[in-house]
matplotlib code that plots the C-alpha trace (Angstrom):
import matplotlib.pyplot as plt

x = [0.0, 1.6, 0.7, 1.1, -0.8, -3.3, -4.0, -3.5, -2.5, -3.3, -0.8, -3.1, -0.1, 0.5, -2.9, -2.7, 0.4, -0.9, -4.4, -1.7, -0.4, -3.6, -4.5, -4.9, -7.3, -9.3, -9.9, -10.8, -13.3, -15.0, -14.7, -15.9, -19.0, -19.8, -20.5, -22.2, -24.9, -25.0, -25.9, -28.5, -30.1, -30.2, -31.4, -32.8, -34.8, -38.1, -38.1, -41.0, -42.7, -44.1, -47.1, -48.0, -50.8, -51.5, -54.5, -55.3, -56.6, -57.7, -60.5, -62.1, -65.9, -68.8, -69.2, -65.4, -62.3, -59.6, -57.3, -53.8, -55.5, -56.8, -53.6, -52.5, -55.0, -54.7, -51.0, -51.1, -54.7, -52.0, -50.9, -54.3, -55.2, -52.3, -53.8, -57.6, -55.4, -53.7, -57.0, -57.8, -61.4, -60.2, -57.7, -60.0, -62.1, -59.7, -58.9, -63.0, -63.3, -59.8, -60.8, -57.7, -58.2, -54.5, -54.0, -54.5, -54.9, -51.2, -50.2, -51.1, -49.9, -46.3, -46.8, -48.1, -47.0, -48.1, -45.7, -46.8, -44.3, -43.5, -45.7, -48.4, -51.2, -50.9, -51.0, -48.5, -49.7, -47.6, -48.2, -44.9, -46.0, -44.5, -46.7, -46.9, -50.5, -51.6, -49.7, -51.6, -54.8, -54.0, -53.0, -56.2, -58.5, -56.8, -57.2, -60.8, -61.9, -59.6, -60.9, -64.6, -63.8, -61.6, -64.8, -66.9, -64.8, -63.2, -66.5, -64.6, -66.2, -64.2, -60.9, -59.2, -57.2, -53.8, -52.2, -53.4, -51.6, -48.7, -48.0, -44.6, -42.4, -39.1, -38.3, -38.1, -35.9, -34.2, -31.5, -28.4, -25.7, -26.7, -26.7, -23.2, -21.7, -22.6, -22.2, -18.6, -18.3, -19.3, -17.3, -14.1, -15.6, -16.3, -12.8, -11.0, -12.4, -11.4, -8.2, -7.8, -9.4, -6.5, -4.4, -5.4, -5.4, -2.1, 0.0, 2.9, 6.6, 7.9, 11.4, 13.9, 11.9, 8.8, 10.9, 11.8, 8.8, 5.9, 7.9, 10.3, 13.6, 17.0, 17.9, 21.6, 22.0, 20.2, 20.4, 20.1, 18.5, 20.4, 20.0, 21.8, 23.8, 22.2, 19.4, 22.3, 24.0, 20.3, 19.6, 22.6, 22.1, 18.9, 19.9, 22.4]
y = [0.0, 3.5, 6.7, 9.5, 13.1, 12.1, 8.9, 5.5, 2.7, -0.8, -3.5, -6.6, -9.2, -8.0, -8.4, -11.8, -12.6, -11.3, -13.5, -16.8, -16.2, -15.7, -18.7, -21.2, -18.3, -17.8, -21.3, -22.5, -19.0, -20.5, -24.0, -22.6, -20.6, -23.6, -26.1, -23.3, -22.6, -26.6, -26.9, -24.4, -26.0, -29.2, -28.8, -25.6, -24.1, -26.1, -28.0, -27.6, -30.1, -29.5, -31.0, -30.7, -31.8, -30.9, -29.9, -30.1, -27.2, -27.1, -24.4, -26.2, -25.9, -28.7, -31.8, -30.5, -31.9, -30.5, -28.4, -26.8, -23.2, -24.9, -26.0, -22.7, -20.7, -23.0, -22.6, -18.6, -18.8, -20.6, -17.8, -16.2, -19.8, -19.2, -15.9, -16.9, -19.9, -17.2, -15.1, -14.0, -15.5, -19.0, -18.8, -17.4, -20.7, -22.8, -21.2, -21.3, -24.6, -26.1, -23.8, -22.3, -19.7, -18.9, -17.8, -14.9, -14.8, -13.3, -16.1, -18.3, -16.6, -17.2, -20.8, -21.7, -21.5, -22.2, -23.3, -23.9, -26.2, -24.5, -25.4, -27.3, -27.2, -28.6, -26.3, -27.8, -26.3, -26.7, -26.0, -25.6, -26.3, -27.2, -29.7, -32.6, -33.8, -30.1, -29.3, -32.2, -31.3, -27.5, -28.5, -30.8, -27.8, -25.6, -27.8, -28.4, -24.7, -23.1, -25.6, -24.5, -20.9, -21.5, -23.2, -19.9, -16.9, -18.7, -20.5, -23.8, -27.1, -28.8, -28.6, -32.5, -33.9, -34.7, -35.6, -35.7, -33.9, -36.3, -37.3, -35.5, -37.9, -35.8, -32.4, -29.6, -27.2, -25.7, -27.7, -28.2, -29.0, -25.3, -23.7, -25.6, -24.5, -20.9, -20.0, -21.3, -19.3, -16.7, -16.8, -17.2, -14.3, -12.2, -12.8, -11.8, -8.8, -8.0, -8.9, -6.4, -3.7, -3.9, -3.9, -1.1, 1.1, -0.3, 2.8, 2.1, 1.3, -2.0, -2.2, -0.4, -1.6, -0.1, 3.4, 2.7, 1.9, 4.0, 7.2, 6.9, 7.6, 5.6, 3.9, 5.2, 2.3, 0.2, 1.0, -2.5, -3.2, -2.9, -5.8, -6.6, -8.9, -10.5, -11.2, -12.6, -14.7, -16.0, -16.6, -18.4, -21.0, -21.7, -22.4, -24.9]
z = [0.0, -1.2, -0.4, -2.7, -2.2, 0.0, -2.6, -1.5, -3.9, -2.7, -3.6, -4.6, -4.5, -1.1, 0.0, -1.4, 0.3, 3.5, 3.4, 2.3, 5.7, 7.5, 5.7, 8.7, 10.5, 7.8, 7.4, 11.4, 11.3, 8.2, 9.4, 13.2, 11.3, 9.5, 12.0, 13.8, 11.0, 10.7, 14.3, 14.1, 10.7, 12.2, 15.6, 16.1, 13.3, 12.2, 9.8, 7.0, 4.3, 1.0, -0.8, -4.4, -6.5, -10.1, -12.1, -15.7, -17.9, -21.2, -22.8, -25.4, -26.6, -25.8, -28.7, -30.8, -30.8, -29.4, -32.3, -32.0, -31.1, -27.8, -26.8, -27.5, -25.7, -22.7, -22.8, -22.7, -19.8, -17.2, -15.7, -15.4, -13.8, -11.2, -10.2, -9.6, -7.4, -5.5, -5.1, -2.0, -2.4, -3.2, 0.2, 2.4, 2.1, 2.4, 5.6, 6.3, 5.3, 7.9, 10.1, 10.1, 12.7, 13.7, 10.1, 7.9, 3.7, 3.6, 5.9, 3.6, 0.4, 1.3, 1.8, -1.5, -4.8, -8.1, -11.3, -14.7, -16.5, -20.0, -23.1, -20.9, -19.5, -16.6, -13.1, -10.2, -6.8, -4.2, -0.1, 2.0, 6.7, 9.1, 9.4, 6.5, 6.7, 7.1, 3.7, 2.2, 3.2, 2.3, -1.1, -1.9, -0.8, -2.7, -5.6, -5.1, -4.3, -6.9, -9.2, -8.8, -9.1, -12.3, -13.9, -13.1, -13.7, -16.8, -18.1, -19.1, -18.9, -16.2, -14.1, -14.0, -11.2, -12.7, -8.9, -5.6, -3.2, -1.6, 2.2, 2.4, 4.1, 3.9, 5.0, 2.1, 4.4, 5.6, 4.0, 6.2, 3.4, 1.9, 5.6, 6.2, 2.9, 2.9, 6.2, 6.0, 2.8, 4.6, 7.5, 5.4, 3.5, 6.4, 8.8, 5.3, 5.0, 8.5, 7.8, 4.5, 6.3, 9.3, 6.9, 4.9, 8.0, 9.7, 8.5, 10.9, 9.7, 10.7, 8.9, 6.9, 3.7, 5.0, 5.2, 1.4, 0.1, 1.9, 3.1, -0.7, 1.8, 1.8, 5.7, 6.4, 9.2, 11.7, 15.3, 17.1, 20.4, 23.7, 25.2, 29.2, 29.5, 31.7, 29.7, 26.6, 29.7, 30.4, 26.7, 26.5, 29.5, 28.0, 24.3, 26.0]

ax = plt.figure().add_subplot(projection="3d")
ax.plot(x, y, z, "-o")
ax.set_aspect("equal")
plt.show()
C-alpha cells in the first residue's frame, strides 16, 4: 500500500500474500461458522414439508375436438389460472373450510406456490408447513376450491385432477448441506475482509523496507536493540 498526495495505492499481490499467511485463521473462522450454521439448521430451526398436486386445464368448446389453437390458448390462460389460485377468495375458504383460525390470507400466500411447466397445461400447486398432513390437506382444498372458481370466472367445462396432493415424508428445508456450505463461505468471507481492512489502516513502519517503500527515503544504518547482558547470559544457559 503507497501513499502519494493524499492517494492511497493498494498493492493486490500484497494483499494476497498477507491472506496466504492468514491462511490457517481464515480457514478455522469459516470452518468454526460452518459447524455453527449446521448446528443451528439441524437442531434448532423447524423443519418444513411440502405438498404438491396438479391440475389439468384445457379451454375447449362442448361436442369438438380439441385443435392446436386450444392447446395454445390453454397454454397462454395458465398464468391467469395461477392468479384466480392465489385469489384472495379461493384462500379465504380454504382457511374457512380447515378452520384455520391462527392464520390470515397473507399467511397463507407465502406458503403456496403455483408453477406452470412450459408449453403445458398442466397447473403444479404446491403448499410448504410445518406440518406434512396439514400441507396435504391444504393443497387438496386448494385444488378443489380453486378448481370450482376457475370453472366460473373462466367458463370452461371442467378442471381434471392430474395428482393428488402427496404425504410428504421428507423435510423440504431448511436444508443443512446449503446452511453448512454458505455460512462457511461466509465466514471465510467475512474474517478476510477483516483482515484487509486492518491492513489497509495499519500505517505504521515496521522495517527499513517499509521506510523505502511507503515514506520513498534511503535507511543510512540500523540501530540495534540494547539488550543486558544479563538477559544474553540468560539466553545463553537456556539455548544450552
Amino acid at each position: 500500500m503507497e501513499k502519494h498526495n493524499d492517494e492511497i495505492e493498494i498493492d493486490l499481490l500484497e494483499i494476497i500474500h498477507i491472506l496466504f499467511r492468514k491462511f490457517w485463521i481464515i480457514l478455522c473462522v469459516g470452518f468454526f461458522v460452518a459447524v455453527i450454521c449446521f448446528m443451528i439448521s439441524r437442531f434448532i430451526l423447524t423443519p418444513t414439508y411440502e405438498s404438491t398436486t396438479k391440475i389439468y386445464i384445457l379451454n375447449k368448446s362442448e361436442n369438438t375436438t380439441v385443435t392446436y389453437s386450444d392447446v395454445q390458448m390453454g397454454t397462454q390462460l395458465t398464468k391467469d389460472y395461477a392468479e384466480l389460485i392465489n385469489s384472495r377468495y379461493v384462500l379465504e375458504n380454504v382457511i374457512d373450510q380447515l378452520s384455520l383460525t391462527d392464520m390470515e390470507y397473507e399467511d397463507l400466500l407465502e406458503q403456496v406456490s403455483v408453477h406452470t411447466p412450459t408449453d403445458t397445461r398442466i397447473v403444479s400447486i404446491t403448499v410448504e408447513h410445518t406440518d406434512p398432513v396439514l400441507a396435504m390437506d391444504i393443497a387438496d382444498c386448494i385444488r378443489e376450491v380453486a378448481g370450482e372458481h376457475i370453472q366460473n370466472v373462466m367458463d370452461i367445462d371442467a378442471v381434471n385432477v392430474v395428482e393428488p396432493a402427496n404425504m410428504p415424508t421428507e423435510k423440504a428445508g431448511p436444508s443443512v448441506m446449503k446452511w453448512t456450505f454458505f455460512g462457511g463461505l461466509a465466514g471465510v468471507f467475512l474474517i478476510s475482509a477483516i483482515i484487509i481492512v486492518l491492513y489497509l489502516l495499519d500505517d505504521t513502519i515496521k522495517c527499513s523496507e517499509d521506510v523505502e517503500k511507503y515514506l520513498g527515503l534511503s535507511t543510512l544504518a540500523l540501530i540495534p536493540v540494547a539488550v543486558d547482558e544479563e538477559t544474553v547470559k540468560k539466553g545463553k544457559i537456556k539455548r544450552k
